[in-house]
C-alpha positions as CSV (number, residue, x, y, z in Angstrom):
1,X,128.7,122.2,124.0
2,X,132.0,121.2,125.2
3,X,131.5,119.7,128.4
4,X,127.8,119.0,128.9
5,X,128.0,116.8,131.5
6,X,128.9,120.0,133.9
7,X,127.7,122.9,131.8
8,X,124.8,123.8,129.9
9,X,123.8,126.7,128.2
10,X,120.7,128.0,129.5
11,X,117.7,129.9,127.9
12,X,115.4,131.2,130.7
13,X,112.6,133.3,129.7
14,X,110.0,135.0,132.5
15,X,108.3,138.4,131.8
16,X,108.9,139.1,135.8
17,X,112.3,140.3,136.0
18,X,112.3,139.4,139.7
19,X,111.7,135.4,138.6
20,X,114.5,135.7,135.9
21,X,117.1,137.0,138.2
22,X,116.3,134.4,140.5
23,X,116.6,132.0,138.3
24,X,119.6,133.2,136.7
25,X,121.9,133.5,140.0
26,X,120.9,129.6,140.9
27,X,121.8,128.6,137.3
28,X,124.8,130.4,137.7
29,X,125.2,128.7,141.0
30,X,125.1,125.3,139.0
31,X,128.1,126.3,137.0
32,X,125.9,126.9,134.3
33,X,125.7,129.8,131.2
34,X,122.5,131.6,131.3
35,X,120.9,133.8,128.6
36,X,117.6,135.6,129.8
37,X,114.8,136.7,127.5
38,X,111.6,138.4,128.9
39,X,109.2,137.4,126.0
40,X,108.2,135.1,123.9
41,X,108.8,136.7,120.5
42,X,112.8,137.3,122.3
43,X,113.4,133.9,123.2
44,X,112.9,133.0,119.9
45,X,114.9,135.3,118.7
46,X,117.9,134.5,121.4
47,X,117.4,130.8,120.5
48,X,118.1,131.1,117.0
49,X,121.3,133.4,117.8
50,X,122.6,131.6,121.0
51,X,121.6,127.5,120.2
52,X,121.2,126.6,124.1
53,X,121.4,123.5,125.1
54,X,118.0,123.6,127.2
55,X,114.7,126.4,127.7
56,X,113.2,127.4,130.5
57,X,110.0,128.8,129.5
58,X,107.5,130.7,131.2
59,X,103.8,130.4,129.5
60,X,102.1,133.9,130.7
61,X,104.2,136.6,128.9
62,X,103.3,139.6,126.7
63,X,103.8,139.8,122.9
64,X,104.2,135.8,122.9
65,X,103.2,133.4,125.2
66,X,105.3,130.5,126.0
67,X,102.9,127.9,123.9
68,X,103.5,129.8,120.7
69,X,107.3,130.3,121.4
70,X,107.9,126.2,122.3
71,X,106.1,125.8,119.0
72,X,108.6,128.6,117.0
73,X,111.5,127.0,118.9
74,X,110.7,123.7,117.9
75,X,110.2,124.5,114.6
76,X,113.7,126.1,113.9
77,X,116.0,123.2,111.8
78,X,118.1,121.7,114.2
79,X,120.2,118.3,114.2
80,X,119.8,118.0,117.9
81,X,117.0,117.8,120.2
82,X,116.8,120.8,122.8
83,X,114.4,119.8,125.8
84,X,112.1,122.4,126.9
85,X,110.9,122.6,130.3
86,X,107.6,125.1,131.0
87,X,107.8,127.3,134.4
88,X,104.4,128.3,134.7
89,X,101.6,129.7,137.6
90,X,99.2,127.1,135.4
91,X,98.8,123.9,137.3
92,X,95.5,122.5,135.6
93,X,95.1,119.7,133.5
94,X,94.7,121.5,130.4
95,X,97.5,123.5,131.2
96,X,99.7,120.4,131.2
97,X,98.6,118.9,127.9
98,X,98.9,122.2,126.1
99,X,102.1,122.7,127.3
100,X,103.0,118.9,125.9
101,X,101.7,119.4,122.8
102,X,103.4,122.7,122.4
103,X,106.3,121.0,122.1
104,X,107.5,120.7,125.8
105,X,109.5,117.9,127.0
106,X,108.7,118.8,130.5
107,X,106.8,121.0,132.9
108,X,107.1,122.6,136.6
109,X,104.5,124.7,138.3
110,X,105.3,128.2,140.3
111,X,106.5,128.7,142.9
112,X,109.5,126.6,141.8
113,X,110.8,123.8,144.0
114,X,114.1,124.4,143.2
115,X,115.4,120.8,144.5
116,X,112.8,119.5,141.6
117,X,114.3,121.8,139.1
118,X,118.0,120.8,139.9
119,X,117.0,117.5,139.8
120,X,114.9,117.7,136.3
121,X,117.9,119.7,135.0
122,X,120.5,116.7,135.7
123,X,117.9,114.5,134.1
124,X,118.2,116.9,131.3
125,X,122.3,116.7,131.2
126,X,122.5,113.0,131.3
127,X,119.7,113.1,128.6
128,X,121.9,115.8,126.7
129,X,125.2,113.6,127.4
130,X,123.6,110.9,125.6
131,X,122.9,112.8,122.6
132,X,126.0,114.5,122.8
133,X,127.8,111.3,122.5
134,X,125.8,109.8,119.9
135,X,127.1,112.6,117.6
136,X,130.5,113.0,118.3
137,X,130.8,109.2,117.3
138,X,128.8,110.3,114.5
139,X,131.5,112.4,113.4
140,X,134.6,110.2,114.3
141,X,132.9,107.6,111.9
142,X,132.0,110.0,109.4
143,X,135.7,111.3,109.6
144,X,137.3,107.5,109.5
145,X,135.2,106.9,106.4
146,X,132.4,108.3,103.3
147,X,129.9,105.2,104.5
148,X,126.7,105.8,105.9
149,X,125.6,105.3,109.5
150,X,122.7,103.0,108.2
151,X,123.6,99.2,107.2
152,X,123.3,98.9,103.2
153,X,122.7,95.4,102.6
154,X,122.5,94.4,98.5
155,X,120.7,91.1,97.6
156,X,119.3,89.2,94.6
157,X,115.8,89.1,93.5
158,X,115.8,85.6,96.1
159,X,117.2,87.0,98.6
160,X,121.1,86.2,99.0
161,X,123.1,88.9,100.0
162,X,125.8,90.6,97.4
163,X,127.3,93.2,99.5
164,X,127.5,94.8,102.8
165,X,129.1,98.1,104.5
166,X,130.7,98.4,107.5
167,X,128.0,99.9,109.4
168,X,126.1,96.6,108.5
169,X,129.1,94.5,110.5
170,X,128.6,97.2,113.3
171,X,125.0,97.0,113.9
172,X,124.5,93.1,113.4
173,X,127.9,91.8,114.6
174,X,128.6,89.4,112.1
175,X,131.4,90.4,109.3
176,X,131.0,90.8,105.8
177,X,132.2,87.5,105.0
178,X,129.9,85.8,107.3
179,X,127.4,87.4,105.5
180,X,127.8,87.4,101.8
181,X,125.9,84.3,100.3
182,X,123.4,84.0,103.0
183,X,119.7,84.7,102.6
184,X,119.2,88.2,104.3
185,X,117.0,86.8,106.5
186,X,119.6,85.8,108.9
187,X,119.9,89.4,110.2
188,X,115.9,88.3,111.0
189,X,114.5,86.5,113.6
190,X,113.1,83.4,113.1
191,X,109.7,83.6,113.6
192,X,110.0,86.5,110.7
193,X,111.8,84.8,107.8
194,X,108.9,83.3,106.7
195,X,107.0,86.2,105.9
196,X,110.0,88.4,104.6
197,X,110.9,85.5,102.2
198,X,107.0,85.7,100.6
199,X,107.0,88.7,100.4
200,X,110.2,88.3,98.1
201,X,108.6,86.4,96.0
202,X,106.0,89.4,95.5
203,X,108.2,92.2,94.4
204,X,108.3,91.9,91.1
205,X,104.7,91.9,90.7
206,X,102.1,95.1,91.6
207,X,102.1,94.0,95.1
208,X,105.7,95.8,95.5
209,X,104.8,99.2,94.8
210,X,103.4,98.8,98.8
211,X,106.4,98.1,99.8
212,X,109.2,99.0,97.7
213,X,110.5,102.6,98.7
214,X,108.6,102.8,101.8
215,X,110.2,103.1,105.2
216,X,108.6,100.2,108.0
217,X,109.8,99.3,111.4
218,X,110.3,95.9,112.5
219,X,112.1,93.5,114.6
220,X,116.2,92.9,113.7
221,X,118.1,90.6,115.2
222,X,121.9,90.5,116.3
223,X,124.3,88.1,115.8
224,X,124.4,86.9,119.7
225,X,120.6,86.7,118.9
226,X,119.1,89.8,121.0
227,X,116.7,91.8,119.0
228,X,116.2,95.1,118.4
229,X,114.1,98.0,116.9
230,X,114.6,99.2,113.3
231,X,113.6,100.9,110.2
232,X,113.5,99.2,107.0
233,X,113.7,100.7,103.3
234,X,113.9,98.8,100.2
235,X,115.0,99.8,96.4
236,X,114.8,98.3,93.2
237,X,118.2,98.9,91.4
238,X,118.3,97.2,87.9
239,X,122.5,96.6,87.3
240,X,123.3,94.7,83.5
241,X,119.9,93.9,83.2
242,X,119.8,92.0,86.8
243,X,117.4,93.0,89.7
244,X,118.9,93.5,92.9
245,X,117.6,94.4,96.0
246,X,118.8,97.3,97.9
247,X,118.0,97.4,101.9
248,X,118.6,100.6,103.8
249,X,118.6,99.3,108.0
250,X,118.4,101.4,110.9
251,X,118.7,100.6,115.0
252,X,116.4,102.6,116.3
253,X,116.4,101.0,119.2
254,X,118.5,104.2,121.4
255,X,114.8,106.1,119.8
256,X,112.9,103.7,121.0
257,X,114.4,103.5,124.5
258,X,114.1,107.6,124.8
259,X,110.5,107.2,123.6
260,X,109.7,104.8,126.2
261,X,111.2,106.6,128.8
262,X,109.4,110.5,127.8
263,X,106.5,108.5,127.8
264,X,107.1,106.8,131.2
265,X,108.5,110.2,132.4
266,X,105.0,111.8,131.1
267,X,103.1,109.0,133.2
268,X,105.2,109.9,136.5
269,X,104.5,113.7,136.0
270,X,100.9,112.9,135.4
271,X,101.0,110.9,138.6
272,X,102.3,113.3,140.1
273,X,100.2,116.5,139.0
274,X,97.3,114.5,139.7
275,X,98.2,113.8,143.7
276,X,98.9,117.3,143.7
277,X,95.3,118.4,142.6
278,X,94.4,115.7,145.3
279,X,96.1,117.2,147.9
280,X,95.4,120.8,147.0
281,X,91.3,119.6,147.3
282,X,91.9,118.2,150.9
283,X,93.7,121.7,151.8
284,X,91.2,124.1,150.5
285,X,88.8,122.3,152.3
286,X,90.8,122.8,155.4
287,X,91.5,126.0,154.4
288,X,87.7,127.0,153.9
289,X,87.2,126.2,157.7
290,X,89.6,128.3,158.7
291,X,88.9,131.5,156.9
292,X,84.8,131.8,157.1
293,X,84.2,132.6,160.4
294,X,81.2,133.9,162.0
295,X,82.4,137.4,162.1
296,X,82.4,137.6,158.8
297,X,78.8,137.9,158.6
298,X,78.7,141.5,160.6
299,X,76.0,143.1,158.5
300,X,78.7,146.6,158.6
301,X,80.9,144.7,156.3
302,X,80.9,143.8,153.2
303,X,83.7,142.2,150.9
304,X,85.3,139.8,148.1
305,X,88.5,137.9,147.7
306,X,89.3,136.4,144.3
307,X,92.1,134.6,144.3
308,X,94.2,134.2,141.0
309,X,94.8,130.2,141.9
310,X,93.1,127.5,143.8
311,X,94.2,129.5,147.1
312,X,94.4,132.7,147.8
313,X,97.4,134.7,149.4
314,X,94.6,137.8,150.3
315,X,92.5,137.0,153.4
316,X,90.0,139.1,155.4
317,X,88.7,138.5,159.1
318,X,86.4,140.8,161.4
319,X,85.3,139.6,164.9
320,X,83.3,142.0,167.6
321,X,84.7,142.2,171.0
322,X,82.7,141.4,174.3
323,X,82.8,145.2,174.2
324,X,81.3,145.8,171.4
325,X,84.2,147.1,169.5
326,X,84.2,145.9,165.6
327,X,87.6,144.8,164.4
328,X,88.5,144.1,160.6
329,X,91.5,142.6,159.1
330,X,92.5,142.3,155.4
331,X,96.1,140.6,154.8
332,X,98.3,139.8,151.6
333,X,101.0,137.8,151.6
334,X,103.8,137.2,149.6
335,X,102.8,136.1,146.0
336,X,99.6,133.6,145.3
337,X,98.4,130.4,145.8
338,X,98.7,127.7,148.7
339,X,102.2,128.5,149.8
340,X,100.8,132.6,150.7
341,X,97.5,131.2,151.9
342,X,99.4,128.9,154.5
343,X,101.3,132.3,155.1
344,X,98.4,134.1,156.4
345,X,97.1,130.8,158.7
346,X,98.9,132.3,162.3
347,X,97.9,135.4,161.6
348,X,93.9,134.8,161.3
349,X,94.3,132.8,164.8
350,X,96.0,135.1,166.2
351,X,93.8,138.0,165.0
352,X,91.3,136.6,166.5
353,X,92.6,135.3,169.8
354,X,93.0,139.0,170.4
355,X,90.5,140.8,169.4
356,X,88.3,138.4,171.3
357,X,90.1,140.3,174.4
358,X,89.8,144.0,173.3
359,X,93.6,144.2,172.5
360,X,94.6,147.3,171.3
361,X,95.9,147.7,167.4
362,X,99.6,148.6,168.3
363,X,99.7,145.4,170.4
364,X,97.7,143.0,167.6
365,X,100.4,144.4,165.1
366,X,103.4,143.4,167.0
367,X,102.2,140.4,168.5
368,X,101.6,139.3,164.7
369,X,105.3,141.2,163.2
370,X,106.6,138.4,166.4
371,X,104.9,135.6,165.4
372,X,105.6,135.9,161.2
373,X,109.2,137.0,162.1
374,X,109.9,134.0,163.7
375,X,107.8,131.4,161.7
376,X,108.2,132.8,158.3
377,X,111.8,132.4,155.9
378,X,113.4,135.1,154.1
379,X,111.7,136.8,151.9
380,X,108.2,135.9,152.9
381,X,105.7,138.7,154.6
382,X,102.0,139.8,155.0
383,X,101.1,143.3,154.3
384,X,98.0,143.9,156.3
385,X,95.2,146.8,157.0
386,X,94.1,146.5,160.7
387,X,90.6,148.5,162.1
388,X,89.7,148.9,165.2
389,X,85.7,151.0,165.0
390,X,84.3,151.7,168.5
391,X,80.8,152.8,167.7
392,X,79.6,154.4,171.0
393,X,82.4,157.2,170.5
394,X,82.4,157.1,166.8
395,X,86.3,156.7,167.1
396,X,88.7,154.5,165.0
397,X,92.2,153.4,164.7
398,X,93.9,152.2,161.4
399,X,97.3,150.6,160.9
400,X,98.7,150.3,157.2
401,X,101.8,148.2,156.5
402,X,102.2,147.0,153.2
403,X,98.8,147.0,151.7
404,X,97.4,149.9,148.9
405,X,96.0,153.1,151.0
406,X,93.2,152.8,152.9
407,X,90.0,155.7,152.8
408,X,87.1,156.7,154.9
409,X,84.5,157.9,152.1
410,X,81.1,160.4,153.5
411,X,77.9,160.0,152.7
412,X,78.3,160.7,149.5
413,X,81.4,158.7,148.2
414,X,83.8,161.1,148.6
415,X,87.5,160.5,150.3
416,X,87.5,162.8,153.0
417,X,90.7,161.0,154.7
418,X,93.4,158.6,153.1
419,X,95.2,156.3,155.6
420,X,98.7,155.8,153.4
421,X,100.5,152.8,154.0
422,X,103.5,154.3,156.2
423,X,104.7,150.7,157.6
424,X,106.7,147.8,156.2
425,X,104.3,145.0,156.3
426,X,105.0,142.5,159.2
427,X,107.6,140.0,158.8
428,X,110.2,141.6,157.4
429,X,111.8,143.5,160.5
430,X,111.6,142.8,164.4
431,X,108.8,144.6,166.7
432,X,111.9,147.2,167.9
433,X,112.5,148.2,164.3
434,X,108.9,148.0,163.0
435,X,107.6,151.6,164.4
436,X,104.5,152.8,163.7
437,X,101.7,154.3,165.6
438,X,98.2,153.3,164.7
439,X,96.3,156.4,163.0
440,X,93.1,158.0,164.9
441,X,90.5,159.2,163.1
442,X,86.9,159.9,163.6
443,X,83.6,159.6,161.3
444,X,80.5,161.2,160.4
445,X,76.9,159.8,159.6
446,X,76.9,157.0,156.8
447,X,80.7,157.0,156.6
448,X,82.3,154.1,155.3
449,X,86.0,152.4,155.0
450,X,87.4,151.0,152.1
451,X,90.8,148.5,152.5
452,X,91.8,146.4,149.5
453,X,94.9,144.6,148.1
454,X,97.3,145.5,145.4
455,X,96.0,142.8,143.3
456,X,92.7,145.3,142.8
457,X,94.2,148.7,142.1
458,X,96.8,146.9,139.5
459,X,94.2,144.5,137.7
460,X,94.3,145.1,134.1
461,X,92.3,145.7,130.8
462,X,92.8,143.9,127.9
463,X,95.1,146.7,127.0
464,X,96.9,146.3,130.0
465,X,95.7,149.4,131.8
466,X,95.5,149.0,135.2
467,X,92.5,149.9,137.3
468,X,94.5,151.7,139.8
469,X,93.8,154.1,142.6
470,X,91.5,156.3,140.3
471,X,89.5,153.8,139.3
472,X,88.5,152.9,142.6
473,X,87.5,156.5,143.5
474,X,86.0,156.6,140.3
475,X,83.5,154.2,141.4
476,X,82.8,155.3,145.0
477,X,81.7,158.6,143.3
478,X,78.2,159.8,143.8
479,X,77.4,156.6,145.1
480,X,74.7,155.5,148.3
481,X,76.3,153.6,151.0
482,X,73.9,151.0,150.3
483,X,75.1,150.1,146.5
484,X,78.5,151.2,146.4
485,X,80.0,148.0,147.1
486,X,78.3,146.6,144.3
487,X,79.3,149.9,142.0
488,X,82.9,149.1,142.5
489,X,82.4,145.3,141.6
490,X,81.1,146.1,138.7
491,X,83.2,149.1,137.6
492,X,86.2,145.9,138.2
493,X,84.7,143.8,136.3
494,X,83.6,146.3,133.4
495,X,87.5,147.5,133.2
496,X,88.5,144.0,133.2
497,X,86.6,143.2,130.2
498,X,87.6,138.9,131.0
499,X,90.7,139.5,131.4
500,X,92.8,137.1,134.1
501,X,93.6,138.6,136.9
502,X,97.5,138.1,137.9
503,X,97.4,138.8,141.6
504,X,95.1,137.9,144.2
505,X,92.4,140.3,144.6
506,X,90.8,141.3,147.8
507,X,88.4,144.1,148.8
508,X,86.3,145.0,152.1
509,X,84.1,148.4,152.6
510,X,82.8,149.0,156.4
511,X,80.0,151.0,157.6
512,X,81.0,153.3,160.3
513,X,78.0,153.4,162.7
């Protein structure tokens, strides 16, 4: 690294090629070098070729999962620490500590605040800097002179110091001559000497093997009298028949410092996570209120929504008009978790400000497209499915923007009319450019709609098949109105076999009157 204070090479690694690039152009942005891997098993592999200088990891990946690669990665010989920051959908406590004892040095949950991120990645450089500085004076001493970093210090069996090197003079701050004839407790504080000087007295008898070539850490203390951490290692060297005493000293007081602060910077993230889950409580109990409402319980309806996080980004709504007419909504928004389901909040209110009335579909769908347009920022939309069912004329309308297709099964759960999603959802374009008429259609006896997300047709299997469009037919087949719902649940959660789902899931069937 020959500049890390303004540039770092970067090792990003997501499995979702949309996240990576993302991440790569605001790396780039930072002035920094990026090298993307989309796997475990290849970040690995592009650590060992590329040495970054820092890893952003991703945990849920194919062929290896993040924990096993910070584990690989740290495990590669190295004579520098590279910090390790996890990226990761996983916000639970036991996500956390996993991720910690993986080897992570950090850890940022999705959707990523990137003002956190550029923040935690200056913390890095300074971090980096340091270390970066600690060996190139490393290296100017090793190239001034052969001596070690470590102070040597020589003494007699009682104790008087023979000899010194220079790194000795550097770390205590008095000079060789100061030194030579004085007990080596003086690089001791005084409370100390004592103890040391016993235990002197003890080396030549079996009580030494406990301490002689065994590495302890105690208290040092400078010349100007400030102390400081270090390691201590003593030797036995018998020269012309006289014992001496070989110390081997190390300040590790820069280790102890970084220790301190990881673990203060663990406390802070704890903190922090644990507000979060705090917060997160208090809005899904806010959140709860808003999305069961009364019509919901129509006894025509039936549905699920399984979110993949605390929150989900699917929603579904019905409400019955002072007319009688029966609407249904189901709505997806972009990605998962409490920033979609906050997404989706204007749109149940003013779903059902305006069905209340006996709005028409058309006008619903563009008052919505308005409200998300101008409320929403780039790059976030709802795909919806809107019904309208008016059961004295056994007449609907349908309007698909965004969402999977949408059928109307018979009696005996067959598809005998697909509504394909033919609109962007709403959001993304103004009401003049959205277009878009609502589909009629009309039903016979025990005819039912189906409507769910994309997180249903593209759960997987342990194999990672996904359950798809013909899996849902598949389980509407030669089934009674009565139990299909229930058939397609189970068919879900036969193909899924336990496996987590990556995408909100939402599903609603409707009996046609």
């Amino acid at each position: 690294m020959s500049s890390i204070s303004t540039k770092m090479k970067v090792l990003a690694v997501d499995d979702n090629r949309t996240n990576l690039h993302i991440l790569q152009v605001f790396l780039k942005k930072l002035g920094h070098e990026v090298i993307l891997a989309e796997d475990g098993e290849e970040a690995v592999r592009r650590f060992s070729q590329d040495s970054p200088d820092l890893v952003l990891l991703d945990i849920m990946m194919p062929v290896m999962d993040g924990f096993e690669a910070a584990r690989q990665i740290k495990a590669i010989p190295s004579d520098r620490w590279t910090p390790i920051i996890f990226l990761s959908a996983l916000n639970r406590d036991e996500n956390l500590v996993a991720g910690l004892d993986a080897g992570a040095d950090d850890y940022l949950t999705k959707p990523i605040n990137f003002v956190v991120l550029e923040a935690k990645l200056r913390s890095m450089q300074r971090s980096l800097a340091l270390q970066q500085e600690s060996i190139d004076a490393l290296r100017r001493v090793q190239a001034i002179s052969d001596s070690v970093l470590d102070a040597i210090v020589t003494s007699d069996a009682s104790g008087i110091i023979a000899t010194v090197n220079q790194s000795t003079e550097r770390i205590f701050g008095w000079s060789a001559a100061e030194l030579i004839g004085q007990n080596v407790s003086i690089l001791m504080p005084d409370n100390q000497r004592a103890d040391h000087q016993a235990r002197l007295g003890h080396y030549e008898s079996d009580v030494s093997q406990i301490t002689i070539g065994l590495e302890r850490e105690l208290e040092a203390q400078h010349k100007d009298g400030h102390r400081f951490a270090a390691t201590l290692t003593i030797t036995n060297v018998l020269l012309e028949n006289q014992r001496m005493i070989v110390g081997v000293i190390r300040d590790i007081s820069d280790r102890k410092r970084t220790e301190e602060q990881l673990r203060e910077n663990a406390k802070q993230l704890q903190e922090h996570f644990d507000q979060t889950q705090t917060e997160q409580q208090l809005a899904l109990r806010l959140m709860e209120k808003q999305l069961h409402r009364k019509g919901l319980q129509d006894s025509r309806l039936r549905y699920a929504v399984l979110p993949a996080e605390n929150f989900s980004g699917d929603v579904v709504a019905a409400n019955c008009s002072a007319d009688g007419l029966f609407y249904a909504l189901l709505a997806d928004a972009t990605g998962h978790g409490l920033t979609a389901a906050i997404s989706v909040l204007p749109v149940l209110a003013l779903f059902y400000r305006m069905t209340k009335l006996n709005r028409e579909i058309r006008e619903i769908v563009l008052e919505l497209n308005h409200q998300l347009k101008e409320s929403m920022p780039v790059g976030r939309f709802v795909a919806i499915t809107l019904v309208r069912l008016d059961a004295t004329r056994k007449e609907g309308d349908i309007w698909v923007g965004g969402t999977p297709q949408a059928f109307l099964l018979d009696r005996w759960g067959r598809a005998c009319q697909t509504f394909p999603s033919a609109n962007l959802p709403l959001g993304v374009v103004t009401n003049e450019e959205l277009g878009g008429q609502p589909q009629h259609f009309s039903w016979d006896n025990e005819s039912q709609l189906i409507l769910c997300s994309d997180g249903l047709l593209e759960a997987t299997n342990p194999q990672g098949v996904q359950f798809g469009i013909e899996g849902l037919i598949a389980a509407t087949a030669n089934t009674s109105p009565t139990d299909r719902f229930a058939k397609i649940e189970a068919a879900l959660a036969t193909h899924q076999a336990g496996s987590v789902a990556s995408d909100d899931i939402s599903l609603m069937l409707i009996d046609c009157p």
